[in-house]
C-alpha positions as CSV (number, residue, x, y, z in Angstrom):
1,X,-119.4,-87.4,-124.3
2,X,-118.3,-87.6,-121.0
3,X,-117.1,-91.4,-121.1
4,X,-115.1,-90.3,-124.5
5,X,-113.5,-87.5,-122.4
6,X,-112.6,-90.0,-119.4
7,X,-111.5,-93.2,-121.9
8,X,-108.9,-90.3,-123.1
9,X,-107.5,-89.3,-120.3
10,X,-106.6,-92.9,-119.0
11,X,-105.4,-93.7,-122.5
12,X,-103.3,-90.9,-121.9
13,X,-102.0,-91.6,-118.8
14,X,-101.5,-95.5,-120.2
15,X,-99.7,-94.0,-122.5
16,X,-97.0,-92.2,-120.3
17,X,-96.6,-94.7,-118.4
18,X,-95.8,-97.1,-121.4
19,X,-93.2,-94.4,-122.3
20,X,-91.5,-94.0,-119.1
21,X,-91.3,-98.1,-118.7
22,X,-89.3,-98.2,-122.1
23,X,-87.6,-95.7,-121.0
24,X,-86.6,-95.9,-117.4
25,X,-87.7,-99.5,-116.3
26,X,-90.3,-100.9,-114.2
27,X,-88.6,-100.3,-111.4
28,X,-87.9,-96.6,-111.8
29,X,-92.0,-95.5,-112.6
30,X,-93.5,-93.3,-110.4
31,X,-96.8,-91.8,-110.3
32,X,-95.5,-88.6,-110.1
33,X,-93.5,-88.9,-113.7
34,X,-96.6,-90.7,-114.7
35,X,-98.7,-87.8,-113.6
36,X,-96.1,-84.8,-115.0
37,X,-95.9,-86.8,-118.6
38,X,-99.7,-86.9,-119.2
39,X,-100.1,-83.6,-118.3
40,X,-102.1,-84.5,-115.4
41,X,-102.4,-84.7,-111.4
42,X,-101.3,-87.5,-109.4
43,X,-105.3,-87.1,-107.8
44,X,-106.4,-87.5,-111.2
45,X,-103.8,-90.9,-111.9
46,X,-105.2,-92.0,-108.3
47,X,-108.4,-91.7,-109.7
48,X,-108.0,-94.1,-112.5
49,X,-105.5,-96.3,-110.8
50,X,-105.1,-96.9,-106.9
51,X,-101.9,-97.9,-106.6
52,X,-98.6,-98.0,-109.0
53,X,-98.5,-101.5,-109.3
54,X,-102.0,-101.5,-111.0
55,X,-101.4,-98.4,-112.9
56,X,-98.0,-100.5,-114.4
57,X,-99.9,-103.7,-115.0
58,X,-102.5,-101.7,-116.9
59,X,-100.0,-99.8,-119.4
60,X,-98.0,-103.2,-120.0
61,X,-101.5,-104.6,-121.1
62,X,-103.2,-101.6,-122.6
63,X,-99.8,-101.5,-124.6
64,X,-99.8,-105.3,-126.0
65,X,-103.5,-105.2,-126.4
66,X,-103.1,-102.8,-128.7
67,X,-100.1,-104.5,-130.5
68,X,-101.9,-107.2,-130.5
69,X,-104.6,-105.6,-132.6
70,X,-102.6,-104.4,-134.9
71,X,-100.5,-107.2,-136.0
72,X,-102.3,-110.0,-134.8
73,X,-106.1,-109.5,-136.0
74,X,-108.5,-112.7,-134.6
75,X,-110.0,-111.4,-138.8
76,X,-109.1,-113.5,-142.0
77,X,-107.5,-110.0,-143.9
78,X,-107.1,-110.3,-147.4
79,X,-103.5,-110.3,-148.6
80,X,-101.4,-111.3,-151.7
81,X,-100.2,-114.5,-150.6
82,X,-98.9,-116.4,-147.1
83,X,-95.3,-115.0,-147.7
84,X,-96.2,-111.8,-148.5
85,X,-98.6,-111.4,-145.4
86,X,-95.7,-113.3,-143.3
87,X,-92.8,-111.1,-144.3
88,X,-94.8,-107.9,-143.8
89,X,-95.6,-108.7,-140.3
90,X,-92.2,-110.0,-139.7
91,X,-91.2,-106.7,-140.6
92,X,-93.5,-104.8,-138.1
93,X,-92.5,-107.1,-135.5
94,X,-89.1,-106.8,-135.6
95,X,-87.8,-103.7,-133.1
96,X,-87.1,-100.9,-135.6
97,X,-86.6,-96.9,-134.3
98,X,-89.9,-95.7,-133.5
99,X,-92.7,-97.5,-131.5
100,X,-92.1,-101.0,-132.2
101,X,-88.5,-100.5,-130.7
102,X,-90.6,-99.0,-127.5
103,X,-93.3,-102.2,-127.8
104,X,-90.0,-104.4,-127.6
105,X,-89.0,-103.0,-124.2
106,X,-92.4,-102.8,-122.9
107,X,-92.3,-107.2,-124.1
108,X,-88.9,-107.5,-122.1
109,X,-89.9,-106.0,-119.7
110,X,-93.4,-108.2,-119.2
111,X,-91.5,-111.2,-119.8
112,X,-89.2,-109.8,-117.0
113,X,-91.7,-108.8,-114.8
114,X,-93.8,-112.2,-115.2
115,X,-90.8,-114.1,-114.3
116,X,-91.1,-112.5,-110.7
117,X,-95.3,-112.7,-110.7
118,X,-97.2,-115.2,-111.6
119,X,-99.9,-113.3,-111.8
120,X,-98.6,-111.6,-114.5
121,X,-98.0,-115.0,-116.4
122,X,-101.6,-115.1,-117.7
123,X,-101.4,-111.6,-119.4
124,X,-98.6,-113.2,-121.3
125,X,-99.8,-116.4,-122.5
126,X,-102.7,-114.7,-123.3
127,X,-100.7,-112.3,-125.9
128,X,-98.4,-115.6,-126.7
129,X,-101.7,-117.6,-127.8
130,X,-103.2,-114.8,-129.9
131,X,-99.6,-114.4,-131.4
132,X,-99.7,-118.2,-131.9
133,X,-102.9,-118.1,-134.0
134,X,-102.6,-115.6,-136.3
135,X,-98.6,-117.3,-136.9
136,X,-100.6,-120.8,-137.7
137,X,-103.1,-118.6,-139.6
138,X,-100.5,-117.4,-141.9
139,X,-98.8,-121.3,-142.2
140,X,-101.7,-122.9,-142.7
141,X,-102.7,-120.4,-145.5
142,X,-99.0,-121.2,-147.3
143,X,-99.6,-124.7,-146.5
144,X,-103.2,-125.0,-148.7
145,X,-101.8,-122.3,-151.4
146,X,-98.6,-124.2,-151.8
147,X,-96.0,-121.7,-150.9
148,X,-94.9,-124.0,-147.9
149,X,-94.3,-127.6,-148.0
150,X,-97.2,-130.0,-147.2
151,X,-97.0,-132.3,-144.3
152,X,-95.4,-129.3,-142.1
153,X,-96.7,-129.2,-138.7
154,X,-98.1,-126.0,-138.7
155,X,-98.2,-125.6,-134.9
156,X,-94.8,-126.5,-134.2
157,X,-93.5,-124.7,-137.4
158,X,-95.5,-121.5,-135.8
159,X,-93.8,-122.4,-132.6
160,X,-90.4,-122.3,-134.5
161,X,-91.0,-118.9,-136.2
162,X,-91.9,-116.8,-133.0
163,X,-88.7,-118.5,-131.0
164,X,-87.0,-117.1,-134.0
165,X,-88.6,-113.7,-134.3
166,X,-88.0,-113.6,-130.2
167,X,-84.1,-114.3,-130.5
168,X,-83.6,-111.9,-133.4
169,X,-85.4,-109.3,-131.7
170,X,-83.9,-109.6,-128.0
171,X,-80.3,-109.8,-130.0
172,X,-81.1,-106.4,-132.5
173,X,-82.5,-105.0,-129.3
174,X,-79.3,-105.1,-127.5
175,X,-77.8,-104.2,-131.2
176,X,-75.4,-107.2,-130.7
177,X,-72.5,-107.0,-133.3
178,X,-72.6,-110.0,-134.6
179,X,-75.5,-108.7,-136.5
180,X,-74.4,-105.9,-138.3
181,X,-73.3,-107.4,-141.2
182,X,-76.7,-108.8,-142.5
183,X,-80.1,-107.0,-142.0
184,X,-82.5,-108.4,-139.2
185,X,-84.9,-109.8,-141.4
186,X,-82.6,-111.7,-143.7
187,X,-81.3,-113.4,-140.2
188,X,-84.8,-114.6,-139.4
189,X,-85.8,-115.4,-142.8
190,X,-82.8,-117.7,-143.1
191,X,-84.0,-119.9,-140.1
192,X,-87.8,-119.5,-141.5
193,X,-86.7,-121.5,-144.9
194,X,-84.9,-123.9,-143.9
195,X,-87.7,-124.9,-141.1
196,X,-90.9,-124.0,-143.1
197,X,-89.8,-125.3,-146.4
198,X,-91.0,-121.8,-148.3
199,X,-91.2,-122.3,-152.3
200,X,-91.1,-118.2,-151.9
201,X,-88.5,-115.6,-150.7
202,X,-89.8,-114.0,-147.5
């Protein structure tokens, strides 16, 4: 009961922090607001993490781990067909009101961060390769069922489809203009069919 009680409490405070870095930046996070968000003592946030920077590098990765569950299971899951299972995690990916607009900072800001320490880089090619095989997954599945071309190289064509999902995203993010006129899913899924060569509407 105890290590429930203690697993909560740092969830919690992972949490905050997650919160306050989509909101405020890196740069701006202190354990204080961590502390005063979770309802907690900075003693108690000391006692989880000894310094900010470890307290930050845990939220970033508590926070993708957990995406990463979600939409990318390591589990064959049962679903109607490749572009049925594609365009519904398309749509969960892409940054929307709500937590996956917050998860979209929180990626920013990682790919921000790791661009300043490498020892942040591993954490994120570590996310990139699990987002990689559960993309292939989904290919190679509309490859043997037909739905997508034959002959496609499924790793580059999964390669393709998460530079895509990353422009469309970083651009609705910043709700660029441009985009206004179509919805951000019919933007990526025009680049998806002309690349994948899909039999089906995504």
């Amino acid at each position: 009961m105890v290590v429930s009680v203690s697993q909560s409490t740092r969830e919690r405070i992972l949490e905050a922090a997650c919160d306050l870095i989509a909101a405020q930046g890196i740069d701006e996070v202190r354990i204080a607001r961590v502390a005063m968000r979770a309802g907690a003592s900075t003693a108690l946030v000391h006692h989880y993490f000894s310094t900010r920077e470890e307290l930050l590098e845990q939220a970033l990765i508590h926070s993708f781990e957990l995406v990463g569950e979600g939409r990318f299971p390591d589990g064959d899951g049962e679903v109607e067909s490749a572009t049925a299972g594609l365009a519904s995690a398309i749509r969960e990916c892409l940054p929307e009101p709500g937590r996956p607009h917050r998860d979209w900072v929180l990626w920013v800001e990682l790919w921000l961060r790791a661009v300043r320490e490498p020892g942040l880089r591993p954490v994120a090619a570590r996310l990139y390769e699990r987002y990689r095989r559960w993309m292939e997954a989904l290919i190679q599945a509309g490859v043997e069922s037909g739905e997508f071309r034959s002959g496609v190289d499924v790793a580059a064509t999964a390669d393709l489809a998460m530079a895509l999902l990353d422009g469309v995203g970083v651009r609705a993010l910043i709700d660029d203009p441009a985009m206004a006129s179509r919805p951000r899913m019919t933007w990526w899924r025009s680049g998806w069919r002309r690349s994948s060569g899909s039999r089906r509407r995504t």
